[in-house]
C-alpha positions, 0 to 999 in steps of 0.5 A: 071903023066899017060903016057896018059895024057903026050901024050895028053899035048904033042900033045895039046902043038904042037897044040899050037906051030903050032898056034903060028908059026906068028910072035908074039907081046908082047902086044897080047901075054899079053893080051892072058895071062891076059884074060886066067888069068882070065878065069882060077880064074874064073873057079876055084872060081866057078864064070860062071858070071866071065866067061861069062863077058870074053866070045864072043858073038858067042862062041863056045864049043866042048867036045871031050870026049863026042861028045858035042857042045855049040854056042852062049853065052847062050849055052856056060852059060848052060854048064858052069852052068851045069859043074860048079854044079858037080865041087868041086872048092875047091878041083880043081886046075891048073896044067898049063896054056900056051899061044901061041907065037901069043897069039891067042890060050891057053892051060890050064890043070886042076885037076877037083875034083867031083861028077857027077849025076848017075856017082858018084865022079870024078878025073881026068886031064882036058885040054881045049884048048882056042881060044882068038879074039877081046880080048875076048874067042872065043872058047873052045875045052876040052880033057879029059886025059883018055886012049881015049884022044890021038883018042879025039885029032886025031879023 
């Protein structure tokens, strides 16, 4: 692994822990770790239908690597569409997925396989940092673990 994207899991990992300094409870922590369970086979099997079923009404997304934000389910559906056309889901996998000890937030790290419009093919680590409320995902924040992610998570 790069040194970038082991400062960058580090950070998004102290992120995680500082989230989850509340006392914790084995039954919120489950669920957290079930519905990002499902989130992540979502993902990787390419199904955003699957996803948005999982998704808050009021969700939001921010894309830190490129200064991107999404409210609501129907803009979060469009770029779940958007980035689900470029992705080789057969060729993406997981690295690792955590879940705070207060079971409100996740962190999950991808190899994301693929080929971008006017960009070309891709490979590259993936990190989403995921808010849970009410059992369902209320917000997701990506990183890209790139020589920039240490500013994506600072700045």
């Amino acid at each position: 692994m790069r040194k970038t994207s082991a400062l960058v899991f580090a950070g998004l990992l102290m992120l995680v822990a500082v989230g989850g300094c509340a006392a914790s409870t084995g039954s919120a922590v489950d669920r957290a770790e079930q519905l990002q369970s499902q989130l992540v086979d979502a993902w990787l099997a390419g199904d955003v239908d699957a996803q948005l079923a999982l998704t808050a009404d009021d969700v939001t997304f921010e894309n830190k690597a490129h200064d991107s934000y999404a409210e609501g389910r129907d803009a979060f559906a469009s770029v779940l569409r958007d980035v689900a056309s470029i992705t080789d889901h057969e060729a993406t996998e997981l690295v690792r997925s955590f879940v705070s000890a207060d079971g409100t937030t996740g962190v999950v790290e991808y190899h994301w396989v693929g080929e971008a419009p006017d960009q070309g093919p891709f490979d590259l680590t993936m990190l989403n940092r995921f808010t849970f409320a009410d059992g369902k995902l209320a917000s997701v924040t990506l990183y890209w673990a790139e020589p920039d992610a240490a500013d994506q998570l600072l700045g």
